[in-house]
PLY file of the C-alpha trace (Angstrom):
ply
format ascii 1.0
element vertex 434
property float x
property float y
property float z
element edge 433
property int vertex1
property int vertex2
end_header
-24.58 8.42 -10.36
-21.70 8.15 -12.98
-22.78 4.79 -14.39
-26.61 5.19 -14.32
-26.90 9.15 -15.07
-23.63 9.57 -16.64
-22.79 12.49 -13.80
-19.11 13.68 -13.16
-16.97 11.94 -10.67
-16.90 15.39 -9.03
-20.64 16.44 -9.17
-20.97 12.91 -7.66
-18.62 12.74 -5.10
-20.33 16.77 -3.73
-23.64 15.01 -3.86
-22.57 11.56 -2.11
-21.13 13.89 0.83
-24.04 15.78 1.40
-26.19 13.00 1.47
-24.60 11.14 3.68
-24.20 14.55 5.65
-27.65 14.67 5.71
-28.51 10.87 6.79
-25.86 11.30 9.42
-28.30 14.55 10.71
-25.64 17.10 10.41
-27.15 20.31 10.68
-27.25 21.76 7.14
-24.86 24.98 7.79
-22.11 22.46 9.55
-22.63 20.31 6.12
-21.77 23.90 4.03
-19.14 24.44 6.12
-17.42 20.94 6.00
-17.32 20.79 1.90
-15.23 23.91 2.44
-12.99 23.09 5.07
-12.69 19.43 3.03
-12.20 20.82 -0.73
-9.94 23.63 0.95
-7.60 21.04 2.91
-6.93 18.97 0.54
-5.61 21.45 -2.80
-3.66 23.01 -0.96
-0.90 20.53 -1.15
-2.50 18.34 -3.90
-2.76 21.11 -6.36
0.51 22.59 -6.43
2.07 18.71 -6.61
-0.52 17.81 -9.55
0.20 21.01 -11.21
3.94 21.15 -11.17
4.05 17.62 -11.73
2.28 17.83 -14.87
3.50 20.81 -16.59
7.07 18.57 -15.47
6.08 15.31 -17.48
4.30 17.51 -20.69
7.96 19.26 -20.93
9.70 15.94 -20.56
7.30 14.49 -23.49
7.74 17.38 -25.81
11.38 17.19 -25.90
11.76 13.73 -26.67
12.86 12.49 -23.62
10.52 9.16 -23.11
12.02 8.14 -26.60
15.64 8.97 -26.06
15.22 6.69 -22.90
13.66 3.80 -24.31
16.14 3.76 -27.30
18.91 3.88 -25.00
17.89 1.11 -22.55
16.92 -1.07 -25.73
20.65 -0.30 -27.10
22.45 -1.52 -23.89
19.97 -4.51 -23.28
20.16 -5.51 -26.92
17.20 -7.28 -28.73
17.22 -10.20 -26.57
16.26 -8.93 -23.03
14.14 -6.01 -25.09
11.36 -6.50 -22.72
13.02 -5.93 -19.76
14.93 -2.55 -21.48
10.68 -1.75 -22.43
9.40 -2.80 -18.81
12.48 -0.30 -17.26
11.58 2.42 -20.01
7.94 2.39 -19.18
8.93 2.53 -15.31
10.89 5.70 -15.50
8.62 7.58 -18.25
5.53 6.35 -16.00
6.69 8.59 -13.27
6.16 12.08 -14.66
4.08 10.76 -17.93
0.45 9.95 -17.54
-0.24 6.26 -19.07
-2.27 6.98 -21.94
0.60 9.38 -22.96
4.04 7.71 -22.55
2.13 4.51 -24.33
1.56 6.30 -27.62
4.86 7.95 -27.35
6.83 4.82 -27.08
4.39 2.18 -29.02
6.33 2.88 -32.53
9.67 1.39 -30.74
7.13 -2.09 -30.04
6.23 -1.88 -33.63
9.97 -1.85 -34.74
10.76 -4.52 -32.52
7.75 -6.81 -33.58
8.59 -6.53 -36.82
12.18 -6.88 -37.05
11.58 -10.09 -34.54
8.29 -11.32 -35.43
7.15 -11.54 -32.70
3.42 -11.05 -31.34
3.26 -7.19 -30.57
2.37 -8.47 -26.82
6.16 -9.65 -26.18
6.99 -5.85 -26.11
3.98 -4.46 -25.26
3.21 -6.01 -22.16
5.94 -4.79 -19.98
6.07 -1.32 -21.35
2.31 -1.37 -20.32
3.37 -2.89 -17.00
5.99 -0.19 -16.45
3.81 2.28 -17.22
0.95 1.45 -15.08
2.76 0.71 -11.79
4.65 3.83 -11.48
1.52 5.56 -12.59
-0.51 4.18 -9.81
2.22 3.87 -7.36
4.86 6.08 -7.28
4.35 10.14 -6.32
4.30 12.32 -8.28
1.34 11.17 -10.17
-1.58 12.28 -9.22
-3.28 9.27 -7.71
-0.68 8.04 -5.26
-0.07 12.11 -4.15
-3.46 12.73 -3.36
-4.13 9.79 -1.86
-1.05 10.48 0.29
-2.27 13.78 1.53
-5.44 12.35 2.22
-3.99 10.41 4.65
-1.72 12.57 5.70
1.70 10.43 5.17
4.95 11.66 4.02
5.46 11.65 0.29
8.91 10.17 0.98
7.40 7.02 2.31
5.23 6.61 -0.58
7.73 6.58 -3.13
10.09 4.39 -1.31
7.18 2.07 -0.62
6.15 2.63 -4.11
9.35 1.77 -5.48
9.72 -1.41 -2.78
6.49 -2.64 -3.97
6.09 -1.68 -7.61
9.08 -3.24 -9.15
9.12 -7.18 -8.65
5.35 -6.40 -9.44
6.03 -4.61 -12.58
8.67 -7.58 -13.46
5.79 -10.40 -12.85
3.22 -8.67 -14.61
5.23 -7.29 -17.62
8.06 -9.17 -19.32
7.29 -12.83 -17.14
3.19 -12.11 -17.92
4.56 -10.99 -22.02
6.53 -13.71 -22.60
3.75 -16.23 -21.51
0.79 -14.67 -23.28
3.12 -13.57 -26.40
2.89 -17.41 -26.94
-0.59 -18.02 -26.53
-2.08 -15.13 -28.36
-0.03 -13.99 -31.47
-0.95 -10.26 -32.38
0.85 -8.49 -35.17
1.70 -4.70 -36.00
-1.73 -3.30 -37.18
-1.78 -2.35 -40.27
-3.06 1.01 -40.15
0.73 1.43 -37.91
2.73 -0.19 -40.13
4.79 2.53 -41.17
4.99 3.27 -37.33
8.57 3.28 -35.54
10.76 3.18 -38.59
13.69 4.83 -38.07
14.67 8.93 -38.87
18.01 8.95 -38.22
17.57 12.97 -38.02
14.64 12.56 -35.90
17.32 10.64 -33.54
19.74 13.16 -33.45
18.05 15.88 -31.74
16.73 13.35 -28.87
18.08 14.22 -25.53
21.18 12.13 -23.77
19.69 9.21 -21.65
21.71 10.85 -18.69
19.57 14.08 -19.11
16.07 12.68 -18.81
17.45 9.87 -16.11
18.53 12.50 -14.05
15.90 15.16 -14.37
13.47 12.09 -13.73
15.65 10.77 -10.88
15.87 14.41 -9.02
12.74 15.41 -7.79
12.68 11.85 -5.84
15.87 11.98 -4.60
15.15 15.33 -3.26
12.27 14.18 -1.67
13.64 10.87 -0.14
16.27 13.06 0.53
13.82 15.69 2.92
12.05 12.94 3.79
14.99 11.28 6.11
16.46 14.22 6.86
13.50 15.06 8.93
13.00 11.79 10.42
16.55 12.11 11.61
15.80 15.57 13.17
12.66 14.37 14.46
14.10 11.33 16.19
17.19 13.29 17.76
19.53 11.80 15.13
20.34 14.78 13.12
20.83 18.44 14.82
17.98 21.00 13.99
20.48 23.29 12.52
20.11 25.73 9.64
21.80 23.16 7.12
19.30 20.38 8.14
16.38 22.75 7.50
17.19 23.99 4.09
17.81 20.40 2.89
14.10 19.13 4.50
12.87 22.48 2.40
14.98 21.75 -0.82
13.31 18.17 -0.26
9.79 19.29 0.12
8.14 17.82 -2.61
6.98 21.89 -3.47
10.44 22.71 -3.61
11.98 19.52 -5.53
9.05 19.40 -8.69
9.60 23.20 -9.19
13.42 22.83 -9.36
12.90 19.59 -11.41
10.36 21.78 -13.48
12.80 24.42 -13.94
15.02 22.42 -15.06
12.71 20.42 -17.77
12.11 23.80 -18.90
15.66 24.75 -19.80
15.85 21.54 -21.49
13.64 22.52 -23.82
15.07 25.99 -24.58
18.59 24.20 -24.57
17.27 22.78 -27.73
15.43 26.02 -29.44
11.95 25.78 -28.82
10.36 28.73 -28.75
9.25 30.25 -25.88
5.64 31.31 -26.58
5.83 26.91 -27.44
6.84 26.18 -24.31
3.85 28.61 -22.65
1.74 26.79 -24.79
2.67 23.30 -23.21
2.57 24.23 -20.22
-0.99 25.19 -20.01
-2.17 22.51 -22.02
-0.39 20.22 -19.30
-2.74 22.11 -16.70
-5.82 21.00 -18.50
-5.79 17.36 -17.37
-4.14 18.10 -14.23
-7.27 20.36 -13.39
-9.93 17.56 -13.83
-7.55 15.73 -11.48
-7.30 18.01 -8.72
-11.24 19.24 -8.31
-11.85 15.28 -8.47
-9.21 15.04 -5.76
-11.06 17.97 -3.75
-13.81 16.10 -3.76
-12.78 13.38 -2.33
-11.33 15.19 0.69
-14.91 16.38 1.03
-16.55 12.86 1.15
-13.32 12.71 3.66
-14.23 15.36 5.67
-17.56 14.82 5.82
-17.36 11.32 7.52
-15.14 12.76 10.17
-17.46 15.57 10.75
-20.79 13.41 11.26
-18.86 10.52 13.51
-19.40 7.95 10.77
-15.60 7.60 10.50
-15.11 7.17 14.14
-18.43 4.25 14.15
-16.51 2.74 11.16
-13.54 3.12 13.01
-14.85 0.91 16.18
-16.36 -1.52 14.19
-13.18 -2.37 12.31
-10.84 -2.08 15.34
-13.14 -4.97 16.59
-12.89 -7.17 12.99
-10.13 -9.88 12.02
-9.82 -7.92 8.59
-6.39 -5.95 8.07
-6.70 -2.34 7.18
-4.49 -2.68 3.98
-6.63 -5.31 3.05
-9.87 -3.38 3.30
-8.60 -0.50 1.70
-7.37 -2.45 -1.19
-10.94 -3.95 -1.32
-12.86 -0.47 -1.59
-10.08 1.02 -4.40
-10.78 -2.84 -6.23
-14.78 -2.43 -5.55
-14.87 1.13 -6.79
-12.16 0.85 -9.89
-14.26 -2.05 -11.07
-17.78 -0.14 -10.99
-16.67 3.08 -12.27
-13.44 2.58 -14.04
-11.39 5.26 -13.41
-8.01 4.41 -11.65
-7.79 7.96 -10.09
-11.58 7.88 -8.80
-11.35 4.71 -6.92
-8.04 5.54 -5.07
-9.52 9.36 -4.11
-13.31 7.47 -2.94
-11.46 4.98 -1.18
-9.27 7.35 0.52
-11.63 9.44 1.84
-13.38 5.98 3.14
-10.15 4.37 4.99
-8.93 8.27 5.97
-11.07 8.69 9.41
-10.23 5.39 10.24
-6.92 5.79 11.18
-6.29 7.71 14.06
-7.86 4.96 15.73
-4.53 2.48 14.87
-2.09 4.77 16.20
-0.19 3.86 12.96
3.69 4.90 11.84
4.41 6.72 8.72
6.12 3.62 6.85
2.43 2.00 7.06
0.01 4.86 6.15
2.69 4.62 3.31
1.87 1.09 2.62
-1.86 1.66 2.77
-1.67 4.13 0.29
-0.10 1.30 -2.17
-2.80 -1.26 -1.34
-5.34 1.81 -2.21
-2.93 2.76 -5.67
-2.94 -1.47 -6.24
-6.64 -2.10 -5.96
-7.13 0.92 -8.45
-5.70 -1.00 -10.97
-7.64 -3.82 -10.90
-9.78 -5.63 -13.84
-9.38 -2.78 -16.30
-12.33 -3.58 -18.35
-15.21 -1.21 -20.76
-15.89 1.04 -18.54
-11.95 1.79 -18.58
-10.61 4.43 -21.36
-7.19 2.87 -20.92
-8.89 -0.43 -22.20
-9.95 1.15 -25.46
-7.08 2.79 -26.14
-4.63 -0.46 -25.22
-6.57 -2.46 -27.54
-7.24 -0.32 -30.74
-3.12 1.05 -30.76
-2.64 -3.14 -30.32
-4.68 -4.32 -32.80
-7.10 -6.33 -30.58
-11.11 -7.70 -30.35
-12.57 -6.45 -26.73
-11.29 -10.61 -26.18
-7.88 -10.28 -26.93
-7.58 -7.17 -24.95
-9.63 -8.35 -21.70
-6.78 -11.25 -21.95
-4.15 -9.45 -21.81
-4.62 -5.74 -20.87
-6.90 -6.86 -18.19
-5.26 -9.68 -17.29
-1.87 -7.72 -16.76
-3.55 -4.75 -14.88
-5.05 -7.77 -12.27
-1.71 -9.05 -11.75
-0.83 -6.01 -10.58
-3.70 -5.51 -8.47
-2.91 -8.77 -6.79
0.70 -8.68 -6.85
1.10 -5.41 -5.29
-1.28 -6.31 -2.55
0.92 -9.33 -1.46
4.48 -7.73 -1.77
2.29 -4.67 0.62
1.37 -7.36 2.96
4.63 -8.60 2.84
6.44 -5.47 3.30
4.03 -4.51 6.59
5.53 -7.48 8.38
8.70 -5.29 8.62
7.26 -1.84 9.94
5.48 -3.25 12.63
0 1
1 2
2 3
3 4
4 5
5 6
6 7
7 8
8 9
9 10
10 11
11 12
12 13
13 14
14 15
15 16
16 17
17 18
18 19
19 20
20 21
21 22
22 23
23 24
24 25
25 26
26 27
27 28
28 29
29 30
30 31
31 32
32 33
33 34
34 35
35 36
36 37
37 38
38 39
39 40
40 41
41 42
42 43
43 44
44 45
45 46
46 47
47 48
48 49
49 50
50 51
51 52
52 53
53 54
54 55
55 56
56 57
57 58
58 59
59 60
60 61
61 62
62 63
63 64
64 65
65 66
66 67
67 68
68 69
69 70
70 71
71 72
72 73
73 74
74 75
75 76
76 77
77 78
78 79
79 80
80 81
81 82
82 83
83 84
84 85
85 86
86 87
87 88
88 89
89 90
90 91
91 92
92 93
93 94
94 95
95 96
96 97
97 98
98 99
99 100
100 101
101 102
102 103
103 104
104 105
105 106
106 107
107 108
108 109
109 110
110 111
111 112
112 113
113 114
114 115
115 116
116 117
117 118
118 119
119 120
120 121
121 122
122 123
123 124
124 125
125 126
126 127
127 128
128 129
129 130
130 131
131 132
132 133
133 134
134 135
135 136
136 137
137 138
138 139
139 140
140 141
141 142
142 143
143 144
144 145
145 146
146 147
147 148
148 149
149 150
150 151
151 152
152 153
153 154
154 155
155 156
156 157
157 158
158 159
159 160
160 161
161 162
162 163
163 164
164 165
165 166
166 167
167 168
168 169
169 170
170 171
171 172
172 173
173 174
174 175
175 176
176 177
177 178
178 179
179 180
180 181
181 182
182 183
183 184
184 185
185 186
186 187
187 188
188 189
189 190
190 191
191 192
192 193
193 194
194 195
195 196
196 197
197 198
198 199
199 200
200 201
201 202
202 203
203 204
204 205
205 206
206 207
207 208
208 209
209 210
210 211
211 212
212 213
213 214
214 215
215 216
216 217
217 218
218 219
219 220
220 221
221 222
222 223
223 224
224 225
225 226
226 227
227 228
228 229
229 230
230 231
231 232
232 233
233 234
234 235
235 236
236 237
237 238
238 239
239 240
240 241
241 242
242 243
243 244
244 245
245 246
246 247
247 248
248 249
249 250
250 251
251 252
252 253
253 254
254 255
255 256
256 257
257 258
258 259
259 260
260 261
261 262
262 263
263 264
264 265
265 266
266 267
267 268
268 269
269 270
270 271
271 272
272 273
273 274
274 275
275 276
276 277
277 278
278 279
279 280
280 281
281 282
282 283
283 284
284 285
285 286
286 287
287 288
288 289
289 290
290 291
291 292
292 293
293 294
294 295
295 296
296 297
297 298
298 299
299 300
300 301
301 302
302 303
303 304
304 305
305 306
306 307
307 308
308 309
309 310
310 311
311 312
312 313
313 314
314 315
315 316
316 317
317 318
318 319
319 320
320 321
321 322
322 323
323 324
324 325
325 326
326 327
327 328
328 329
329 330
330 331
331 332
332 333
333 334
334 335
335 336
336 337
337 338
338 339
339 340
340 341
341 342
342 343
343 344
344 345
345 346
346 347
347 348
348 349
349 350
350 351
351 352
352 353
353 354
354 355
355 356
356 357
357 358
358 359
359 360
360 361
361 362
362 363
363 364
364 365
365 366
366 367
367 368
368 369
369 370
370 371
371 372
372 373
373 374
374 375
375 376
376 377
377 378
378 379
379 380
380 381
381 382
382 383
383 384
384 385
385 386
386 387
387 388
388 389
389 390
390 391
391 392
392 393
393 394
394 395
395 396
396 397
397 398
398 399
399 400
400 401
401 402
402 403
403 404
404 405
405 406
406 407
407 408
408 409
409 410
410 411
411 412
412 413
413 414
414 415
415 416
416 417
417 418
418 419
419 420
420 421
421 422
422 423
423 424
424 425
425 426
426 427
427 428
428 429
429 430
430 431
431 432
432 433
């Protein structure tokens, strides 16, 4: 439906579930009933995450942060280890920055580099794409890995640590190791229509914030959560007393709590340095715009979800697999990979695969640490073989410089090492929470 009739992710994803209600011979009231009970489940933690988290990142972007980052890592890395200061830039700023955005925001500091080196644009660009995309697809709060974590109803804690376990040797392979190789195969300079791009206002500079500022506000809403998160597995194992202390601390560290204190925060950042507060309104509900196609695409994904439980197809599936030699992290890497390739959309194919590998596993009696790791595979196949059908494509390649050639060599290249890479290390990682 959204390749051959152009429909909606979320018109599609309704009609998909009530066909397959309907070819399952649910009775048609039960099907009403479970789009409800699906849609309703799922915001109710996804939308508060998606929607503090954004309205987080847009304050974080407006007040310079992403740039004051980047030119801080680049000054204490110097010019020779650049691309590793870019790959760690793009892996803080992809946290609470959606791709598309913390790219454009930090492509004039490639430029500068490329020309001051010259270099091919790749050698910079690569791992500040690479940074940028695994935290993006990997590490909560974005949008993709928090759905798909309430989906299958893990502990954001887990995710993130998982996330973090997971994304960054796979960020290093497929940024600056992946850059430097390429760089010397396929020599792309500044395009001219950006030449002017990334030369420095030494005013401009001034008013950035400190590094430590946007580190910390960054670093604070997963601290707090990591922070919640063992806190309550200490309580829950008998480790910790259930006292009063113990219980504020798991409710500072609900993710809830932590984004709107990190929020609040952001926020006084930007009246710390004078914008106006009808500005900062303003940004905030332009943040909510993307954030809503997010969430209702999200919703309806936990009705596709719902909808398999309710007709027993997730329980058949369930059987069937229990009796197969093929992992579960490796199947539900395989329907994110199948999906992202067909469709494009990175946040589509983790919420459709989701609400695939979902009913499956209460069969596997499985521990928090690997739901957490399934959700990676799911945020890792997502990634995969970024091609036309991909807006990310389009914009990597015309901000680059590149043919549809050049960019399916590198772009799409780079966003299949990641695919692959963070499949392994997740493969690797479940030997250790058997």
């Amino acid at each position: 439906m959204v390749l051959k009739f152009r429909l909606s992710a979320f018109v599609s994803l309704l009609i998909t579930s009530m066909v397959v209600g309907i070819m399952a011979g649910m009775p048609l009231d039960k099907i009403s009933q479970s789009i409800q009970d699906g849609m309703g489940s799922t915001l109710g933690f996804v939308a508060t995450v998606v929607g503090l988290g954004a309205i987080f990142g847009q304050m974080l972007e407006s007040s310079g942060g992403a740039r004051s980052l980047a030119n801080y890592l680049l000054k204490k890395f110097g010019n020779n280890n650049a691309s590793w200061a870019l790959l760690l830039s793009g892996f803080i700023v992809g946290i609470p920055v959606f791709l598309d955005v913390g790219f454009i925001i930090l492509i004039p500091i490639v430029y500068a580099l490329s020309r001051d080196t010259k270099r091919s644009v790749l050698y910079y660009a690569i791992p500040l794409l690479a940074g940028l995309a695994v935290t993006h697809t990997m590490v909560p709060p974005t949008p993709g890995p928090t759905a798909v974590s309430d989906m299958l109803e893990v502990d954001l804690g887990w995710v993130v640590m998982m996330g973090l376990l997971v994304g960054i040797p796979t960020a290093a392979i497929a940024g600056p190791l992946f850059g430097r190789f390429i760089a010397k195969r396929i020599y792309v300079p500044v395009p001219e229509i950006f030449q002017d791009m990334g030369k420095s206002d030494d005013t401009d500079q001034k008013n950035l914030p400190s590094f430590g500022t946007i580190a910390g506000l960054v670093m604070i809403p997963l601290t707090l959560i990591l922070m919640g998160t063992f806190i309550k597995l200490g309580v829950d194992k008998g480790a910790l007393s259930n006292t009063l202390f113990t219980r504020v601390l798991i409710f500072i560290g609900h993710p809830f709590t932590a984004l709107i204190i990190a929020t609040l925060l952001s926020i006084m950042l930007c009246i710390k340095q004078n914008m106006p507060r009808k500005t900062i309104l303003d940004l905030s509900t332009k943040a909510l715009g993307p954030a809503g196609i997010i969430i209702l695409v999200t919703g309806a994904g936990g009705v596709l979800k719902q909808i398999l439980v309710d007709s027993g197809i997730g329980k058949m599936l369930a059987e069937s697999l229990a009796d197969s030699s093929i992992p579960i992290i490796v199947l539900a890497w395989v329907l994110s990979s199948l999906v992202r390739i067909t469709q494009g959309s990175a946040t589509v194919a983790m919420i459709t695969a989701a609400g695939i590998i979902s009913p499956l596993l209460s069969t596997f009696n499985l521990s928090q640490p690997n739901i957490a790791l399934i959700v990676i595979a799911i945020a890792a196949g997502a990634t995969i073989l970024s091609h036309v059908n991909d807006s990310g494509f389009w914009i990597v390649g015309k901000y680059l410089g590149m043919n549809e050639k050049q960019t399916l060599k590198t772009w799409t290249v780079m966003e299949t090492i990641i695919a692959v890479c963070g499949l392994v290390f997740t493969l690797i990682l479940s030997l250790f929470f058997r």
